[in-house]
N, C-alpha and C positions, 0 to 999 in steps of 0.2 A: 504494500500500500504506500504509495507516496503521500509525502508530507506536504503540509500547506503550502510552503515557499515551492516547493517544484511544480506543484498544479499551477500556481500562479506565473513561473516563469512560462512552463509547455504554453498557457491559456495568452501569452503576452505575442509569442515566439509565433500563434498559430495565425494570429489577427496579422503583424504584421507580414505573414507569409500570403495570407487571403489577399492583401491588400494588393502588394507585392504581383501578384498572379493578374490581379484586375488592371494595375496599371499598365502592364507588360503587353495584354491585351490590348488593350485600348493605344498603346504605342505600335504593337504588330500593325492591328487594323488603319493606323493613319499613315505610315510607312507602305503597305499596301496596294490600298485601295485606291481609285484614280481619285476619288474626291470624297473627301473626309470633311463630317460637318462635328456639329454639335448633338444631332440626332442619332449618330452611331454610337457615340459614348452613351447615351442615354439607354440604349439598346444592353449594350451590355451590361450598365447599370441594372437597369429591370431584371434581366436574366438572370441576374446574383439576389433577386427577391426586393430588391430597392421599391418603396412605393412612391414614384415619382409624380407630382403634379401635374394634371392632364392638359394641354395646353388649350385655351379659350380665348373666344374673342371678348368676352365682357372684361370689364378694367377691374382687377385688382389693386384690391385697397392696399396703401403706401404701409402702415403697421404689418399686411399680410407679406406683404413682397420684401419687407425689411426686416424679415424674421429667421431667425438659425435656430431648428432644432440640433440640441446634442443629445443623442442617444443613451443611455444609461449600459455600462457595461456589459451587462449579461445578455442582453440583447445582440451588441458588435460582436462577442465572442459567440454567441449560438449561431449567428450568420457565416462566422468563419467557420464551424464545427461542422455545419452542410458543406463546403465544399473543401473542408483540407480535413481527411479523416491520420488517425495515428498518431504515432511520436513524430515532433515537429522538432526540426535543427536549423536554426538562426542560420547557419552556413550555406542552407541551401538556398540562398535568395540571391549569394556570390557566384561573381564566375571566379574559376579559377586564377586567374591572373588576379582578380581583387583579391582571393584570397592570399596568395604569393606578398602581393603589396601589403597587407594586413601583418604578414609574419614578420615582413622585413623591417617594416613601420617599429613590433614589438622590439627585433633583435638591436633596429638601430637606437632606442633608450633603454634597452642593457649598457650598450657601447658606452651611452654618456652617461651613466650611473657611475660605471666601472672606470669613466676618464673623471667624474667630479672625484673620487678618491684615489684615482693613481697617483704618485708621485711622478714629478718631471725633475729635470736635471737638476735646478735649482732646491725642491727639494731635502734631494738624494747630498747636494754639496751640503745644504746645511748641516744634516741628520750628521755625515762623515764627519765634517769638520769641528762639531761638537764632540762628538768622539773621541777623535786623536786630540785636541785640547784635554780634555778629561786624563784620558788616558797620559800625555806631555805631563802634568802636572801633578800626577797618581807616581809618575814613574821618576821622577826629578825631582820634585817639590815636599813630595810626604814620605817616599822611602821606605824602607824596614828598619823597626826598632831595632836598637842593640843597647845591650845594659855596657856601661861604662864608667870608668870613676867618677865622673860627673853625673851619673845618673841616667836613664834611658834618653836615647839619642838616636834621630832618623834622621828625614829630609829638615832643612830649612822650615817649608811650613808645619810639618808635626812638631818642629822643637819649640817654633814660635805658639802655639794654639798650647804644648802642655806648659810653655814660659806664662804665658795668659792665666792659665788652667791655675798656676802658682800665684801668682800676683794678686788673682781673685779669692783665694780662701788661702791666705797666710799659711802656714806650719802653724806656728804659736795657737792663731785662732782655732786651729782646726783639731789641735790636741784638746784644748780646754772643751770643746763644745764634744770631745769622745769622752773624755773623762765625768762630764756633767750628765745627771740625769735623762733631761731631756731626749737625750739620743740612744740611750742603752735599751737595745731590744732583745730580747728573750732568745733569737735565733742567731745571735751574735758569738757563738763557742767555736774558739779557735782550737779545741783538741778535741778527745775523748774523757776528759776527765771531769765533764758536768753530765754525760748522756751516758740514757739507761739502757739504749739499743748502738752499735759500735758501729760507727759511719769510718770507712774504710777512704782512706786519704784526707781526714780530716787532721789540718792543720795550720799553723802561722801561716804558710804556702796558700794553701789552696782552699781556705773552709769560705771564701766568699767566691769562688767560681762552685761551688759545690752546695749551697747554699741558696734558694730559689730566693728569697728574701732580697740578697742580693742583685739580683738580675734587674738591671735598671728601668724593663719594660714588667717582668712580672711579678714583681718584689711588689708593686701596685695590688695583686692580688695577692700575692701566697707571704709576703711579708709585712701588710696589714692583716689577715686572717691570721695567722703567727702570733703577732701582738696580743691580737685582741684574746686568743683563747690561750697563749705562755706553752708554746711549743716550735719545735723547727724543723723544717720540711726540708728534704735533702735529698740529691741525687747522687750518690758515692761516687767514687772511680772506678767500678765495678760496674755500677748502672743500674743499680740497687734503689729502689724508691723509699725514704725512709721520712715517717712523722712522728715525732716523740713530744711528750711535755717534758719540757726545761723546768724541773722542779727549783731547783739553786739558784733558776732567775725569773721567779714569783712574781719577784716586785716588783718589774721592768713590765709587767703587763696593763694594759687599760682597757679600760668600758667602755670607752666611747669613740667612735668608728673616726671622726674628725680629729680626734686627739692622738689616736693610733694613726690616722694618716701624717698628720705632723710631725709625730718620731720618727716614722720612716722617712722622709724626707728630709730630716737632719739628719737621719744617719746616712742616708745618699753624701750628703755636702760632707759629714765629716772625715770619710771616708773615698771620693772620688781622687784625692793627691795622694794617696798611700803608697808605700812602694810596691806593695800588691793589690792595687786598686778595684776599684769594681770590676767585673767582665764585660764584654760588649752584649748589648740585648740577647736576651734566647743563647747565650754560651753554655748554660749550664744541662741544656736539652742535650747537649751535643754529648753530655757524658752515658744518654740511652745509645749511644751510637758504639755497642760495643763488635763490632766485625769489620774486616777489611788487614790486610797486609799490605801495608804502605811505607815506602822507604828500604835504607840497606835492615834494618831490625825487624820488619815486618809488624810495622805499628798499627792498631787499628784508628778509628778516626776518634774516638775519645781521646785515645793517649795521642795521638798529635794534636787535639783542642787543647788537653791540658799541657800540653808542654809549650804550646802558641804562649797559652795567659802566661804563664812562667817565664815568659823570654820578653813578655811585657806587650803582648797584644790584649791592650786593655778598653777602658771606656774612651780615655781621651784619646788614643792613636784612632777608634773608632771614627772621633766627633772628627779627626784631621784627615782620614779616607771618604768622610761625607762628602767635603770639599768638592773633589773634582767631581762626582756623584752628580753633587747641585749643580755645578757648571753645566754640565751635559744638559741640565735640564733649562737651567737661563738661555744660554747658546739656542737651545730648538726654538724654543717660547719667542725669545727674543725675533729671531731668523723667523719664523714662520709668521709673526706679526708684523714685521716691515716689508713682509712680500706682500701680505695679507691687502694691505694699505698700498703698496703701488698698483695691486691690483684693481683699485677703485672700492674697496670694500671703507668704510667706516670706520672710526678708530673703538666705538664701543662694539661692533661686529667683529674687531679684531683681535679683543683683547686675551691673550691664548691662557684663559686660564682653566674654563672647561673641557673636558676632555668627549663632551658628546659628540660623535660622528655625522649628527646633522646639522650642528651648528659648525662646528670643527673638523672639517672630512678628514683631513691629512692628519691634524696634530697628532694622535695615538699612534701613526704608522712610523712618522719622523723620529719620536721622540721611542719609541722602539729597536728603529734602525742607530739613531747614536748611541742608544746603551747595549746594544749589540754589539757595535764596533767599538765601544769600549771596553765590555766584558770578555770580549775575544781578544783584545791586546794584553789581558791582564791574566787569562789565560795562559796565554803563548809568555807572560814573564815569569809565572808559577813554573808553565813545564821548563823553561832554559834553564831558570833559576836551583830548580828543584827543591827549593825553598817553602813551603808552606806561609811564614810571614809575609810573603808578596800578596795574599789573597787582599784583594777589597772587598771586604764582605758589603759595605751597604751597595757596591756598585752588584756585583753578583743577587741580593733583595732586589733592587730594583731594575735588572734583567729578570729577573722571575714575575718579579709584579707585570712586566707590560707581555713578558713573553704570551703568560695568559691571558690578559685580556687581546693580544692580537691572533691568540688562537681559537677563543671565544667568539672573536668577530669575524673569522674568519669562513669557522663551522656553521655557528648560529646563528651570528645577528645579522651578517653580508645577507644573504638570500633573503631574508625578510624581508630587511630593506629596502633592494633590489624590486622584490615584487611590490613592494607597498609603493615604493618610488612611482613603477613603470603602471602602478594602478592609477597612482594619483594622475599622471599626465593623462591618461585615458579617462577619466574623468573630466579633465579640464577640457578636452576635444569634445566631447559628449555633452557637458554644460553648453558651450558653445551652439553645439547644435540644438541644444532643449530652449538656448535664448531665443536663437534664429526666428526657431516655431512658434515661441511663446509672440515674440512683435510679429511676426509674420497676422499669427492670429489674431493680435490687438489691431492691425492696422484693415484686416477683413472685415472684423463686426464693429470699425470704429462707429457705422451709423446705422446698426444694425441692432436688432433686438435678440440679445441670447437667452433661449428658451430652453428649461435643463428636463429633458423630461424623465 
């Protein structure tokens, strides 16, 4: 049994095929015939059931003669139903060559779908040359830590950002504000000799890489929960999940979810200039990561996270790897907005900060392709290097971030688009014509009387 919406298209499809048929006729018949009036359309009019008015010689009245009935539905379509019996297909009223035109009509606004979001030279330069900037300044500028008797030492700009990192939160200050209440949290045990369950690599080393509290991004969650309830959550060397209560540190606990957020964020600050500093976001995940044989020792990838933090790949070398990260991303933004503008577009049309594909066609793809060609240079210095400390981890985050959204858009949202695009313009053709008809017909019954029956 077919559903409403399809009897009504069949019942749409059949009328204008009746219609179709009659006018086609009446265009045989005057192509034809040696002499073609008004009286032979009439003719076949009738033949189709039409009840046309008989012609006379008495004068009809101006109201009778300036009159349009429109016929009510069900009526037009039982007219058509007598002479177009079956399933009815819109197509058949085309010839083939129209239909040919029809196809090509659709293929050619695929083309321009797929050219509003292609990339052209320009571009493909920007996307590059954000890259290799990124990358120039990833590779020159920030470097790999080394501990040294000065203290951990990379590029120029890592030493400037952890010189900064010091200037901002003194020594002096930053001892007194560890030593003061305020900042003393429950999951703060640099050994085993306050815990009731035995956390495997806890120590002065390593208990805040090891230590979820710690983690600059999750410590938000699992090091206010911590607080609030006087326990510490851990993820060994081992790769061990471990939650105990801190019984010996009671007191460092609180009530109130605001107040617990406060300590931990003093103990962020008193603790980010440490010589075993915080970790870089999500490091302490990386200790579930126990498989792989990597290196001449056959390390797995925990024990080369933990031996990364240990050689001083911490929170601030982090904050000085965002660096070129953010470039790559000014660089597109930038580039893609002053094209955006010679293009004639708007300076609020241009402002690249959304990343929606119908306001924005290109930005996701460009800004894709420079952290690609960034990520892949920084790659190829890992493998030369065979270094681990070369990684840029937030440029590597954010190659993962756009990888999937350009493969999301690629699978899912492209073809939606695409059809919803090439729908809309066939609409817009289609309005066009529904205007045509609409004035066509305003300008028929302008002094006429329309009667609905």
């Amino acid at each position: 049994m077919k559903s409403r919406g399809e009897n009504t298209e069949q019942e749409i499809n059949k009328v204008i095929i009746h219609h179709d048929m009659m006018l086609k006729e009446i265009q045989n018949q005057r192509e034809n015939a040696p002499k073609f009036d008004a009286s032979a359309a009439e003719e076949i009019l009738r033949s189709r059931g039409y009840d046309l008015p008989q012609k006379k010689r008495t004068t009809v009245s101006l109201a009778k003669r300036r009159a349009v009935v429109i016929r009510p539905w069900n009526e037009v379509f039982a007219e058509a139903d007598r002479f177009v019996s079956g399933e009815c297909d819109i197509k058949s009223i085309f010839t083939e060559e129209e239909l040919q035109q029809n196809t090509e009509a659709i293929h050619l606004m695929n083309i321009e779908f797929n050219q509003i979001h292609r990339l052209d030279k320009v571009d493909v330069a920007i996307g590059a040359l954000a890259g290799m900037v990124g990358s120039a300044v990833d590779t020159l500028m920030v470097g790999i830590p080394q501990k040294t008797s000065e203290g951990l030492k990379a590029g120029p700009l890592s030493n400037y950002i952890r010189d900064y990192f010091d200037r901002k939160f003194p020594e002096e200050e930053m001892q007194k504000l560890a030593n003061s209440k305020e900042s003393k949290v429950p999951f703060d045990a640099q050994d085993n000799r306050h815990t009731t369950i035995r956390v495997e690599g806890l120590s002065a080393y390593y208990h805040r890489l090891l230590q979820l509290g710690h983690d600059p991004v999750l410590g938000f969650v699992f090091g206010v929960a911590d607080i609030l309830t006087g326990r510490m959550t851990t993820i060994d060397k081992n790769g061990k999940v471990v939650s105990q209560v801190m019984e010996n540190y009671a007191e460092r606990k609180e009530t109130e979810i605001f107040k617990a957020l406060a300590k931990q964020i003093a103990h962020f600050k008193s603790d980010v200039t440490t010589s075993m500093g915080l970790p870089v976001p999500f490091m302490s995940l990386f200790n579930l990561l126990q498989f792989g044989n990597i290196g001449e020792y056959d390390q797995t990838i925990a024990e080369i996270v933990q031996g990364m933090y240990y050689e001083g790949y911490d929170f601030i070398h982090f904050c000085s790897m965002s660096i070129p990260t953010m470039l790559v991303e000014v660089i597109v933004r930038m580039g893609y907005a002053f094209k955006r503008i010679s293009e004639g577009y708007s300076i609020k049309d241009s402002i690249p900060v959304s990343l929606n594909r119908e306001k924005h066609p290109k930005l996701a793809t460009m800004l894709f392709l420079g952290h690609s060609a960034a990520t892949a240079v920084n790659a190829g210095k890992v493998t030369f290097s065979e270094n681990p400390m070369a990684i840029n981890y937030p440029q590597w985050i954010a190659f993962t971030k756009y990888s999937y959204s350009q493969l999301k858009w690629a699978v899912m949202e492209k073809p939606s688009m695409r059809e919803a695009y090439v729908s809309g313009k066939i609409y817009e053709e289609m309005q066009k014509v529904f205007d045509e008809v609409e004035n066509t017909f305003e300008e028929y019954t302008r002094d006429k009387k329309v009667i609905y029956s």
